[in-house]
C-alpha positions as CSV (number, residue, x, y, z in Angstrom):
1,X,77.1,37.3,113.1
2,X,76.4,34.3,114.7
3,X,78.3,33.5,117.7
4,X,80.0,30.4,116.5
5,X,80.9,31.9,114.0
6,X,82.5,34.4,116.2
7,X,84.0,32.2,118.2
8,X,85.5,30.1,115.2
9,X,87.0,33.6,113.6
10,X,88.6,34.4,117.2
11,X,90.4,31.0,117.3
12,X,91.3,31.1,113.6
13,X,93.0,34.6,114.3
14,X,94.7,33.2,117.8
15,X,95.9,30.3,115.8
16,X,97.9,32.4,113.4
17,X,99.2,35.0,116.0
18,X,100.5,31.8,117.9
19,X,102.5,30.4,114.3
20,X,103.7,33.3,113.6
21,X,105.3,33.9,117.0
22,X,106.9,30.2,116.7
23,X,108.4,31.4,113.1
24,X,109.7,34.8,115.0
25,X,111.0,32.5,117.3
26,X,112.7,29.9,115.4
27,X,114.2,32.8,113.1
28,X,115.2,34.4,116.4
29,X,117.3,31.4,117.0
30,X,119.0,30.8,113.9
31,X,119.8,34.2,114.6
32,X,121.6,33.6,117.8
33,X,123.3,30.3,116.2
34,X,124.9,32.9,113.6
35,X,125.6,35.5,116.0
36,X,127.4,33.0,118.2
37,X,129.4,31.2,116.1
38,X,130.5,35.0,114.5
39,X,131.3,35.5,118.5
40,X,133.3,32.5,119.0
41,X,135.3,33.1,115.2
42,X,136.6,36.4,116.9
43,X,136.9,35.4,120.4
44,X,137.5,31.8,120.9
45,X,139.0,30.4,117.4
46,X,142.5,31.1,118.7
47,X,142.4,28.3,121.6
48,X,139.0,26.1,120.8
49,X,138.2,24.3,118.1
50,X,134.6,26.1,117.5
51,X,133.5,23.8,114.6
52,X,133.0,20.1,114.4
53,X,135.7,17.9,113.1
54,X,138.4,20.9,112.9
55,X,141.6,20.0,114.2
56,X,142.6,20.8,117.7
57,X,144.5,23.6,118.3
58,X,145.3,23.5,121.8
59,X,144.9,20.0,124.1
60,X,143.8,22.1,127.0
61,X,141.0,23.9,125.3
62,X,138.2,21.4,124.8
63,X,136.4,21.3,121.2
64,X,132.8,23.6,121.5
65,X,131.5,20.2,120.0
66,X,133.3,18.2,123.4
67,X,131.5,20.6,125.5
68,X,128.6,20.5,123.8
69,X,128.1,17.1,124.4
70,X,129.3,16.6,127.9
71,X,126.9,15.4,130.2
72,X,124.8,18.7,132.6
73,X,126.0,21.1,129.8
74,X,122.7,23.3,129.7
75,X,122.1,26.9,128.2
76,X,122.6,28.2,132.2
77,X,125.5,26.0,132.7
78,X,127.1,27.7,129.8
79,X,126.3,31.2,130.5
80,X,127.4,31.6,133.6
81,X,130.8,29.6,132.9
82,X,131.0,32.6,130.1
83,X,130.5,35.4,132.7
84,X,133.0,33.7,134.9
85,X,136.5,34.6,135.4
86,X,138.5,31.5,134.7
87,X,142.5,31.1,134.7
88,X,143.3,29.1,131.7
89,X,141.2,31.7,129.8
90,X,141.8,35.3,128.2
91,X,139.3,37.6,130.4
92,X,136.5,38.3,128.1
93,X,133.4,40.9,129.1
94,X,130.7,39.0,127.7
95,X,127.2,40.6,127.5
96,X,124.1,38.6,128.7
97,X,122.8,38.9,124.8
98,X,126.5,37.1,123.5
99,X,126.4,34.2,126.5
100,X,122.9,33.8,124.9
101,X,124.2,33.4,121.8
102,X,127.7,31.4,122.2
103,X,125.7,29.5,124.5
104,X,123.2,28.6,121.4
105,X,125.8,28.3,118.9
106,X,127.6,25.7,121.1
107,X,124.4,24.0,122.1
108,X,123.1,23.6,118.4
109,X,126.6,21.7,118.3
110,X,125.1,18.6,120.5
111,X,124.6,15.1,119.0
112,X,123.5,13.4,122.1
């Protein structure tokens, strides 16, 4: 086999390793979109309104679509708000995997 040939097989094959790792991530994702917002249904429905355009339920709990949206609200800004003791708030034990994912969930919620 000629090298080009070679060479032009190799990329071909490290082309399709590198789209199917972007697919495994974007379903990776969506993943942790679902997960969160099945996190913040149990956990945080009570207090917050978790969805966009649902009513308020209390005026000291912002909406996840307010916090979304506020300006220097990152994925790190969230998760360590999450792991944080606060006193307005019930105090949850939140894994490092569900901050990841009420962090995504509330993140895909941006508009800005």
């Amino acid at each position: 086999m000629r090298r080009n040939a070679r060479i032009h097989i190799s990329l071909n094959i490290l082309i399709a390793a590198l789209l199917l790792a972007a697919g495994n991530d974007i379903a990776r994702a969506a993943d942790s979109v679902s997960a969160g917002l099945r996190l913040a249904d149990a956990w945080c429905r009570a207090c917050h309104a978790i969805e966009p355009h649902m009513a308020a339920v209390s005026d000291q709990a912002p909406s996840f679509w307010a916090v979304a949206n506020r300006h220097g609200t990152t994925a790190l800004s969230l998760k360590v708000f999450l792991r944080t003791s606060h006193q307005n708030m019930p105090n949850l034990v939140v894994s490092p995997e569900e901050a990841d994912d009420l962090a995504d969930y509330i993140l895909s919620l941006k508009t800005e």
